[in-house]
N, C-alpha and C positions, 0 to 999 in steps of 0.2 A: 748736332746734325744727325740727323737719321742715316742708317749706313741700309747701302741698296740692298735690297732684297725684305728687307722689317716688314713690309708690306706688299701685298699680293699682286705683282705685275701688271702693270696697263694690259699688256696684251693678252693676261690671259682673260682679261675679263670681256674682251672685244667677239666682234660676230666672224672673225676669221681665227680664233682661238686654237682651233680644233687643228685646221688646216696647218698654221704653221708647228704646232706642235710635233705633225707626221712628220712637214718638212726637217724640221731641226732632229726629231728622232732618227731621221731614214741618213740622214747627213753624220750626222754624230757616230755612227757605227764606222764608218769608212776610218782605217788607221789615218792620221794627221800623214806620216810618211808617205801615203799613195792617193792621197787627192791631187785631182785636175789645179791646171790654172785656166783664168779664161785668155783667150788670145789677146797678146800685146797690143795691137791695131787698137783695142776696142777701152782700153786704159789710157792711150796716150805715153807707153813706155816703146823701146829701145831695144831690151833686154829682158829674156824673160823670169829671171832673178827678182826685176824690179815689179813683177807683176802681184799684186798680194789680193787679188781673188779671185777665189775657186770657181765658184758656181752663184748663179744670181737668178732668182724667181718672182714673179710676180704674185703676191700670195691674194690680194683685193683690187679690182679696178672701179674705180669713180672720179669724183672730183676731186678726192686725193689718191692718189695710187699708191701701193703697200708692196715693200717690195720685201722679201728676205735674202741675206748674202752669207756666205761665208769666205773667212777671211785664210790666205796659206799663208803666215808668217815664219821664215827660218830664220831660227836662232844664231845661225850661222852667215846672216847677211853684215854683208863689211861695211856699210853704214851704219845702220843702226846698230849694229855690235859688234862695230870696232872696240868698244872692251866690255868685259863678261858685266854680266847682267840676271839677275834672277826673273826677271820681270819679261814682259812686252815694254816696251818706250811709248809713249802715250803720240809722240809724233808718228809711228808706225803704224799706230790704230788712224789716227787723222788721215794719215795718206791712202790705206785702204780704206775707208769711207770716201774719200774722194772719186777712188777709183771705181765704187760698188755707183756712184750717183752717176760718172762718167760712163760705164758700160751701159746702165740703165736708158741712158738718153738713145744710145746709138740701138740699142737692140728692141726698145718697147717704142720706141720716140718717130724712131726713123729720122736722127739726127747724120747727118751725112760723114761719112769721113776726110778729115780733115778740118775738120770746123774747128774754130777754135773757141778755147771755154777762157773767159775772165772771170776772176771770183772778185765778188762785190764784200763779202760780208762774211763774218764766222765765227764761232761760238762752240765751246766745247769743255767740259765740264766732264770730271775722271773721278770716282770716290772710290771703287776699288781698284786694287793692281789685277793684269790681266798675267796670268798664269800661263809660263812656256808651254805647260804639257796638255794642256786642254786647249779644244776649238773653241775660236770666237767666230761670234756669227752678229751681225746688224740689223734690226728693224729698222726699213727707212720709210718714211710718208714723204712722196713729191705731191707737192702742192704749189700755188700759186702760179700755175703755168702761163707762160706767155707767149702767144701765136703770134707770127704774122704770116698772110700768102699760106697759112695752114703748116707753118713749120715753126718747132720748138724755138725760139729766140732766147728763155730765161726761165727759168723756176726755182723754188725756193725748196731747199728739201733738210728733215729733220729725224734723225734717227736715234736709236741705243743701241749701244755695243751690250754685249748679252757673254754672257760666258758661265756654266755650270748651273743657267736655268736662275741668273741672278743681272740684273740690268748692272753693268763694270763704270759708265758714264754716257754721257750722250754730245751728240754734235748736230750742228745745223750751219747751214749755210746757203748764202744765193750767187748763181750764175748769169752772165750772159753768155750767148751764146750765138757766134756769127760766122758768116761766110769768111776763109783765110783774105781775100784778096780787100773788103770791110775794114778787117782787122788793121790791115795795112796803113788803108788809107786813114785811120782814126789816130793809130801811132803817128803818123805823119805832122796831121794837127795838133794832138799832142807836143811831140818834140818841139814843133814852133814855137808853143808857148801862146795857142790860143786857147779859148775855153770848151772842155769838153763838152757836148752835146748832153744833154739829158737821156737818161732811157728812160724810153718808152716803155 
């Protein structure tokens, strides 16, 4: 098995190369101790402990959208280091990826608040460990979008976690994505025990 970084990054060889490089440069400087989080609303958390990204940009817009993120993980969080660890937990990268695709919809999407997200599908592959003392940051590509009435319904989004200018592993996964009161009524038929609808 090839171990990540043997060869020359996807992204630096892409037409937005340049771009995210400043990004990740201009980010990288900030001590890990004094970066932002983004607001809770836009994650779907509680508590803003539970919040594990900083900042999120759109680095490309087309038919797949390019996003860059970085992630504030504390070593000091009572989940996932409820005991010592040299490491990041590969579940806590999963969860901030989620969270980087979840803000993405509401802030670039104009995915409404409150909407609720169902994950369909997921995928995630780790070859190296992610290191407590350096930032990790995400390339995501949303693709496969699905409108309806000109609102985000579902897309399929694929990224690599990046750490020390070395891809750490990648994740991918697909959403729906609907109105709470939808949501409801689906659980409902559910529960009964008829058969779920198809998405669309």
């Amino acid at each position: 098995m090839k171990r990540a970084g043997a060869e020359r990054p996807y992204w630096k060889e892409t037409i937005f190369a340049e771009t995210l490089e400043a990004i990740l440069r201009t980010w990288s400087a900030e001590p890990l101790a004094s970066i932002p989080r983004l607001d809770r609303s836009l994650v779907h958390k509680s508590h803003d402990e539970n919040v594990f990204v900083s900042r999120l940009q759109r680095v490309l817009e087309g038919e797949e959208d390019i996003f860059a993120a970085q992630f504030v993980l504390d070593p000091g969080h009572s989940f996932f280091f409820e005991h010592p660890l040299d490491h990041i937990p590969g579940l806590m990268l999963v969860e901030a990826g989620r969270q980087a695709a979840t803000a993405a919809s509401h802030l670039y999407y104009g995915v409404p608040a409150g909407s609720v997200f169902i994950l369909r599908d997921l995928a995630v592959d780790f070859t190296v460990f992610a290191e407590l003392d350096q930032p990790v940051f995400v390339l995501s590509h949303v693709c496969d979008r699905e409108m309806r009435n000109d609102q985000l319904t579902g897309m399929f989004c694929k990224g690599a976690f990046i750490q020390n200018d070395k891809q750490i592993g990648t994740m991918s996964g697909r959403w729906m994505i609907m109105d709470r009161l939808v949501a409801e009524r689906l659980r409902e038929v559910w529960r009964a025990g008829a058969p779920a609808a198809p998405a669309e």
